[in-house]
C-alpha positions in Angstrom: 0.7 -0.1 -12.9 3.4 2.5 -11.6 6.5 1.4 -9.6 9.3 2.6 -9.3 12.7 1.9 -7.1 14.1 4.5 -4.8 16.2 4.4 -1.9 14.9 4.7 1.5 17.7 6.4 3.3 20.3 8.8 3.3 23.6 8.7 2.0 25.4 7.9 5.0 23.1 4.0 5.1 24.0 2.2 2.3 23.0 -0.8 3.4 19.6 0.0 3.6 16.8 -1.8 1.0 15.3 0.2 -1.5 11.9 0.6 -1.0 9.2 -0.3 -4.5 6.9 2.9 -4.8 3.3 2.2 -5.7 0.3 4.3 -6.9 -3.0 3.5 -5.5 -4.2 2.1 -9.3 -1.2 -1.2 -8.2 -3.2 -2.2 -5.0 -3.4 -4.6 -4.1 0.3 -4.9 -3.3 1.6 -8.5 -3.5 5.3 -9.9 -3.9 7.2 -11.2 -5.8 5.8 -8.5 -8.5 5.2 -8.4 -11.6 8.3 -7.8 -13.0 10.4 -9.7 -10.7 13.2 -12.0 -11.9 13.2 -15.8 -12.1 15.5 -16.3 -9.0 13.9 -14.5 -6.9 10.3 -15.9 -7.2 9.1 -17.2 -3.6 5.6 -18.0 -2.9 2.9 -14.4 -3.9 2.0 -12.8 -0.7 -0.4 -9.5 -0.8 0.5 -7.0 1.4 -1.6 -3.7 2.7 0.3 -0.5 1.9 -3.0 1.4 2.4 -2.5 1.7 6.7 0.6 2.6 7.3 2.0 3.7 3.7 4.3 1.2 3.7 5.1 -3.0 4.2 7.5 -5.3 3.9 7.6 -8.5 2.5 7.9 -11.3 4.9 9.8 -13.8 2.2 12.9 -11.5 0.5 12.2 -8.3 2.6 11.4 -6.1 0.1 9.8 -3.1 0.9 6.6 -1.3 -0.6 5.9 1.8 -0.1 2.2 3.7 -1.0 3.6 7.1 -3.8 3.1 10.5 -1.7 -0.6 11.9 -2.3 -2.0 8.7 -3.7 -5.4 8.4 -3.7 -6.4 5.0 -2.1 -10.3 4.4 -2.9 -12.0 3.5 0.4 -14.4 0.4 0.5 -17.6 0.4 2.0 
């Protein structure tokens, strides 16, 4: 599974979140991930990053966003 951090916005928002980049072999998308800490553990939720390229997480906020140029395998 890839992920990695980056921020969303420019320079001049600093308050915005940073948005968790997935490829298309970490779908389905669900929070809190894998590698998420103790404290902030709320109850899994998936979440579809394949429509829009992005989603937020309805518990912390956190949002996921689908890497540029991933290949999402489409279901029949």
């Amino acid at each position: 599974m890839s992920i990695n951090q980056t921020s969303s916005a420019g320079a001049a928002d600093t308050h915005a979140p940073e948005a968790i980049e997935v490829d298309a072999n970490a779908l389905p998308v669900y929070c809190p991930g894998p590698h998420a800490p103790a404290w902030s553990m709320h109850p899994r939720v998936f979440l579809d990053v394949t429509r829009t390229g992005s989603a937020s997480c309805p518990y912390c906020g956190a949002v996921y966003r689908l890497k540029p140029g991933a290949a999402v395998p489409h279901h029949h």
